[in-house]
N, C-alpha and C positions, 0 to 999 in steps of 0.2 A: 328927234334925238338920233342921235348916230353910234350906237351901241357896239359895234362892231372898233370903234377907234381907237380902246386901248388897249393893243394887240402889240407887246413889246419885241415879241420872238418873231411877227412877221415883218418882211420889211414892207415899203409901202404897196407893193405891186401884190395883190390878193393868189398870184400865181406863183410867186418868189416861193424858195424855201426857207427857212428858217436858218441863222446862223449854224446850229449844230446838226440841220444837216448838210447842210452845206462843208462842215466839218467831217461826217463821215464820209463822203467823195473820195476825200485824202487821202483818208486811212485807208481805206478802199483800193487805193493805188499803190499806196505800201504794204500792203498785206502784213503776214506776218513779221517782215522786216520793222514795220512801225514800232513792236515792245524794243527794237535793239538803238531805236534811236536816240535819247536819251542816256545810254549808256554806250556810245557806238565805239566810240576809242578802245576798250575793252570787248569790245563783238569781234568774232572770227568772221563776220561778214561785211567789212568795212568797206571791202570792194564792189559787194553788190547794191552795200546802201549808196554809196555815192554814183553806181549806175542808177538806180530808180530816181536819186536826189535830182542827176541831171534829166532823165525824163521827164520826170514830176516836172520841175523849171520850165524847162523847153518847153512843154502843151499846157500848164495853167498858169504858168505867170506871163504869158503875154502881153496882158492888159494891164500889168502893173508898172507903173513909171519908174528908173531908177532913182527918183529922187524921192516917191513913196518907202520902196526897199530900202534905199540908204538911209533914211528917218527912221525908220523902223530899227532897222540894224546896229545904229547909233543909240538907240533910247534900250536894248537890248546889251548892249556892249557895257552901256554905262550902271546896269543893275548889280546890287551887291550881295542881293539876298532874293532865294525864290518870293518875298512877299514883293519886294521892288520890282519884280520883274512882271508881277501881276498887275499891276498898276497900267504896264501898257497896252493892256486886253481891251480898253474902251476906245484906245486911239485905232485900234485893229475894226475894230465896228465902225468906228468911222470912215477908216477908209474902203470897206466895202461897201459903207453907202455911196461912197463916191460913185463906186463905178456901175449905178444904174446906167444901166442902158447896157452897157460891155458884157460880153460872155460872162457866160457863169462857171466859167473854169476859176476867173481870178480870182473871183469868193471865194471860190471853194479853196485856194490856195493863199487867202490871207483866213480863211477860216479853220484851215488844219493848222496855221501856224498857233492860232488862238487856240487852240484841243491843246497842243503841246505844250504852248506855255502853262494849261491849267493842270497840266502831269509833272509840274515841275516839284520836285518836293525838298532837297537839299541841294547844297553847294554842287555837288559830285554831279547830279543832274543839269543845273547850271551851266556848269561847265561846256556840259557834252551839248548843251544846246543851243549855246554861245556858239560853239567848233560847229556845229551842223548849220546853222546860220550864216556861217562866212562861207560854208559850201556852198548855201542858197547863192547868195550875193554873187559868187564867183561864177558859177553858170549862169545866171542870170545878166553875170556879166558878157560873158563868151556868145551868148545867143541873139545880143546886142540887141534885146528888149528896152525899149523906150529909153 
């Protein structure tokens, strides 16, 4: 028997981390800026989150294809209410199964997006996460990642 095989939180590799910690990486990266991002339109540090946003981009989304990000950002865009927007938390698992083998920066940066989408709690939040996602996309752009 193989007792060890239904291990949901690990991925297949017994050395991998776990989606959520893979999610704290992130936050880790945005330190205390992470509470303002959800509400960042309204933060008096708007300049310093879209500097982190682009470092964030620039060192962990490398391995992410823009046509991952644009699928993503699209299924994002098209949500009407924080529960639709949860919905696309499983597709987000999916594709950091893709990228066994690829650094584990990219997890960790489709993994923070999955933290953020589960702090999503009203429209107002939405919003601002909607607006911080087109930032992604837009560095993501500029750094001419995949």
């Amino acid at each position: 028997m193989n007792a060890g095989k239904n291990q949901p939180d690990k991925n297949k590799n017994n050395n991998s981390k776990t989606f959520a910690e893979l999610a704290e990486e992130g936050k880790k990266y945005f330190g205390e800026l992470k509470r303002e991002l959800l509400k960042f339109k309204q933060s008096t540090k708007i300049d310093e989150i879209f500097a982190t946003t682009e470092n964030f981009v620039q060192e962990r989304g490398k391995d992410i294809t823009t046509h991952q990000l644009r699928n993503i950002f699209q299924e994002i865009k098209k949500a009407k209410d924080p529960a639709s927007l949860k919905l696309i938390r499983p597709n987000l698992a999916y594709i950091a199964g893709r990228l066994e083998g690829k650094a584990e920066n990219a997890k960790s940066f489709v993994a923070f997006i999955d933290s953020l989408i589960k702090e999503v709690k009203d429209e107002s939040q939405l919003e601002n996460f909607k607006d911080f996602m087109e930032a992604v996309v837009a560095y993501h752009k500029f750094y001419g990642n995949k």
